[in-house]
Residue, then its C-alpha position, 0 to 999 in steps of 0.5 A: x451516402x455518395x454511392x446511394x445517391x449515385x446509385x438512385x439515378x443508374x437503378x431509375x435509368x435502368x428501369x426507364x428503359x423497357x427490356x434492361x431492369x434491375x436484373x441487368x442493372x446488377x449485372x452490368x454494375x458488377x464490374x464496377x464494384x469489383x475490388x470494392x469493399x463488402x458493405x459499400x459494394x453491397x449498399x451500391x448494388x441494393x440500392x440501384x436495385x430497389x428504386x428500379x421500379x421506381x423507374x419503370x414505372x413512368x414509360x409504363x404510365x407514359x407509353x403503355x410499355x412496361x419498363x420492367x415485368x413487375x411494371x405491367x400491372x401499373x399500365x392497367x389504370x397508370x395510362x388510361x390516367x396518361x390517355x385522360x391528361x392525368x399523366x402528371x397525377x399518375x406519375x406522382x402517385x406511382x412516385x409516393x407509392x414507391x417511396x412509402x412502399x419502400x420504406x415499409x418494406x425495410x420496416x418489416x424487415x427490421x421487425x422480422x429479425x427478433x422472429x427470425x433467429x429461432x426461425x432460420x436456426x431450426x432449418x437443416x438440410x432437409x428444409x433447405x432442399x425442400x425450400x429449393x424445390x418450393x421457390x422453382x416450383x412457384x416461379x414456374x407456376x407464375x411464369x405465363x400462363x403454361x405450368x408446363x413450359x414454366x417447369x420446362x425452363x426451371x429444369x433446364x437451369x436445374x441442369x445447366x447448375x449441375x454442370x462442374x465438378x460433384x461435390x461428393x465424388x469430385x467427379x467431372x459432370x458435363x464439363x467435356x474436359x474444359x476447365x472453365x467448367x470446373x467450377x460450375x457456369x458463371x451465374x453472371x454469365x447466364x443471366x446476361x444470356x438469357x436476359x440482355x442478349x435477347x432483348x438487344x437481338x429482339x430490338x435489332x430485329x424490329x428495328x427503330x426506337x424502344x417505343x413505339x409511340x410518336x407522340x411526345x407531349x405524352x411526356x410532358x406534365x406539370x408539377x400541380x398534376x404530381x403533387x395531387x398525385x402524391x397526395x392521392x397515396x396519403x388520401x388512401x393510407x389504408x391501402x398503401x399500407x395493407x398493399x406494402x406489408x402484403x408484397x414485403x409478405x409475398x417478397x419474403x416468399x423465395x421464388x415468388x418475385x415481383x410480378x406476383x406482389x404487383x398482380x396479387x396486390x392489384x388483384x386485392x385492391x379491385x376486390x377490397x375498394x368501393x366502385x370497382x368497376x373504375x378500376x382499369x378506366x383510370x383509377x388512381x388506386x390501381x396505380x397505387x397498389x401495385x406501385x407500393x407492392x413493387x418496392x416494398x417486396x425488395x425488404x420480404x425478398x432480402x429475408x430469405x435472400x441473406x438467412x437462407x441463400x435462397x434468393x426471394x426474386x430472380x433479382x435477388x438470385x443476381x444479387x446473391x451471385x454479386x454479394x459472394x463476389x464482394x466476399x459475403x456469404x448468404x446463410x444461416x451464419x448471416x443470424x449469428x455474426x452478419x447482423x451490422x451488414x443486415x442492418x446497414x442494407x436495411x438502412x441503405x434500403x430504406x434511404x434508397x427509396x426516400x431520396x428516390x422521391x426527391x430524384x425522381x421530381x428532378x429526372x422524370x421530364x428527362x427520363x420520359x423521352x429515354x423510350x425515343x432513343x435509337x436502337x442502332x445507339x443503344x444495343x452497341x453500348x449494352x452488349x459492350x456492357x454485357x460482354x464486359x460484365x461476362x469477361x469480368x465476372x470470372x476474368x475468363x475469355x471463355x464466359x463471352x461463348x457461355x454469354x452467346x450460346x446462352x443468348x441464342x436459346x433465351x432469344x428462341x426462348x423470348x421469340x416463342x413466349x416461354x417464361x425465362x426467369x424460371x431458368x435463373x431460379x434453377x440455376x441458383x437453387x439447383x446447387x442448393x438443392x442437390x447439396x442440401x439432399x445429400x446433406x439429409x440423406x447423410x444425416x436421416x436418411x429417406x426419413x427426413x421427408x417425415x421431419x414436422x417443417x418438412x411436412x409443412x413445404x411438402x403441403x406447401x408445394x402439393x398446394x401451390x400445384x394444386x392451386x394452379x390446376x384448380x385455377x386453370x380447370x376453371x379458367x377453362x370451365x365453358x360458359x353457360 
């Protein structure tokens, strides 16, 4: 209970400041768990993660500046409401979407488990390589608006997976007889590279404070507001309720992620509500929506995350990295002898989001002005950061050049609106991909492509490519 309730306020702050997120939360939290016990270290970490949102979304209704991806879609009603004077009313449904959001997300991932047993049992080799090629094929699609450039990336984490040694032959692959390669790029490393780097470096270069706004009373609402606030989610528990069991369903979905659940279930509320056309004017319900899908996508994530080592976010990717760290190893066996640690992050998930509410009433006056805070002050404290985590991970001087020369290509990659997610995603799966195929070859060869559930992620990716390229020959139909 300590390291949850510590863990609240670190996850919100990390969510408060546009350009850190959970991702970086979880890798700048790393070294301090190191050494830790498994179950505590574990609760800590999931719990920071899941009430990020929670955090994002007040520079996102405040400021119009997302504090995390997933947070965009929150902007769209949340500061047109800010714009109104409704700041305070936003906040609080944004607030008591998240909890309740949160809570149903642990609750489907309570219900799941009697389903699931059967269900991760009668996967083999053969699904978990197409599972793999699923999640990087959804990730790249939902990353901007190119396939192409979203492919591009997830293929360059594909190849920079396959660097170590080959766990058939034993033989050295793009390692250039460094050792440190031996064993493969630190996951904690990459990430930190292709995420912190960049946005220090962005910001160093535009130079002043994260936000651009100068107006302060913005920050500033009374709790009468907040309270409404709240109250307008129990007002609308239909929605709350359908939006939360879609974004833990779309959690549950490996490689689809956060900004998916958030959009999708924005998207579902414009078209199921009455008036629509108030939606993007300042519509409380478009504040909920997505406000719930955020935190209730966290429980569906943990599914494929734990049962399949296939991580349902590019957070949870980190977060697989940080579990074997503490000595957890994600799979099938989790169905077998893991049960009581499912249980206790299901717990932990759930509590995490309910006393974030309490957390939340007492911080977000504080957390509002954190978009005020110099640049020259903040980039020292997250490189040193971010270079701790890289040196710890692996206690290897040599991550640091991993971290920069990592860095540099996610800071051309960010400059030139590539997607970078789709890096980390094949990053992680690629060593699951190529490990689960050659597993399946061993075992039927070219014939497991014609197993029944093989059959179903082969229709499942024809039609997740198929979707995308119906989707944009119509985006680009010409009018009239």
């Amino acid at each position: 209970m300590g390291l949850i309730l510590l863990a609240i306020p670190i996850g919100m702050f990390f969510g408060a400041i546009p350009g850190l997120g959970g991702k970086l939360g979880i890798v700048l939290m790393i070294p301090f768990v190191f050494g830790m016990d498994a179950i505590p270290g574990a609760v800590f970490l999931l719990a920071m993660h899941a009430v990020v949102h929670t955090g994002g979304s007040i520079p996102s209704i405040l400021f119009g500046v997302p504090g995390t991806g997933p947070d965009a879609a929150t902007i769209v009603d949340g500061y047109p409401m800010a714009q109104k004077g409704e700041a305070g009313r936003a906040l609080g449904a944004s607030l008591g979407a998240s909890g309740v959001g949160g809570i149903i997300g642990a609750l489907f991932l309570a219900a799941m488990l009697p389903v699931l047993k059967p269900v991760v049992l009668a996967f083999s080799p053969a699904e978990f390589f197409l599972l793999a090629l699923f999640g990087i094929t959804f990730i790249a699609m939902l990353s901007g608006k190119s396939l192409t450039k979203g492919i591009s990336v997830g293929l360059l984490g594909l190849m920079v997976s396959f660097i170590g040694l080959d766990p058939q032959t034993g033989s050295q692959r793009f390692t250039f007889d460094q050792l440190f390669l031996w064993d493969g790029i630190s996951i904690v490393a990459a990430v930190l590279g292709i995420f912190a780097i960049p946005e220090m470096i962005a910001l160093g270069v535009k130079g002043g404070s994260i936000s651009t706004v100068s107006d302060k009373k913005m920050a500033r609402y009374d709790m009468k507001q907040v309270l409404q606030g709240i109250g307008d989610v129990f007002r609308n528990p239909w929605l709350t309720f359908r939006t939360s069991v879609m974004g833990a369903a779309i959690g549950a979905i490996p490689g689809l992620g956060g900004d998916a659940a958030s959009w999708l279930c924005y998207g579902h509320a414009v078209q199921t509500c009455k008036n629509p056309e108030n939606f993007g004017k300042g519509d409380v319900r478009g504040v909920i929506a997505p406000e719930t899908a955020n935190n209730s996508k966290e429980g569906g994530a943990l599914l494929p995350t734990l049962f399949f080592g296939v991580p349902g976010s590019s957070g949870m990717a980190i977060l697989i990295g940080a579990f074997v760290m503490l000595g957890i190893q994600p799979g099938p066996q989790m169905a077998l002898t893991g049960m009581h640690l499912v249980w206790t992050l299901i717990w932990a998930l759930a509590l995490a989001n309910f006393l974030s509410v309490f957390v939340f009433l007492l911080m977000a006056p504080a957390f509002s002005l954190l978009v005020y805070v110099r640049g020259n002050l903040l980039i020292p404290f997250v490189l040193v950061l971010a270079f701790l985590g890289a040196y710890l991970s692996e206690a290897a001087w040599e991550n640091i050049l991993l971290l920069l020369g990592i860095g540099v290509i996610g800071y051309f990659l960010k400059k030139h609106g590539w997607p970078r997610p789709p890096f980390v995603i094949g990053l992680v799966l690629g060593p699951i991909a190529e490990g689960s195929l050659n597993k399946a070859l061993a075992i039927w060869g070219p014939t497991f492509f014609m197993r029944p559930l093989s059959l179903v992620l082969i229709a499942l990716i024809i039609l997740t490519i198929a979707t995308y390229i119906w989707r944009e020959r119509k985006s680009v139909k010409p009018k009239g």
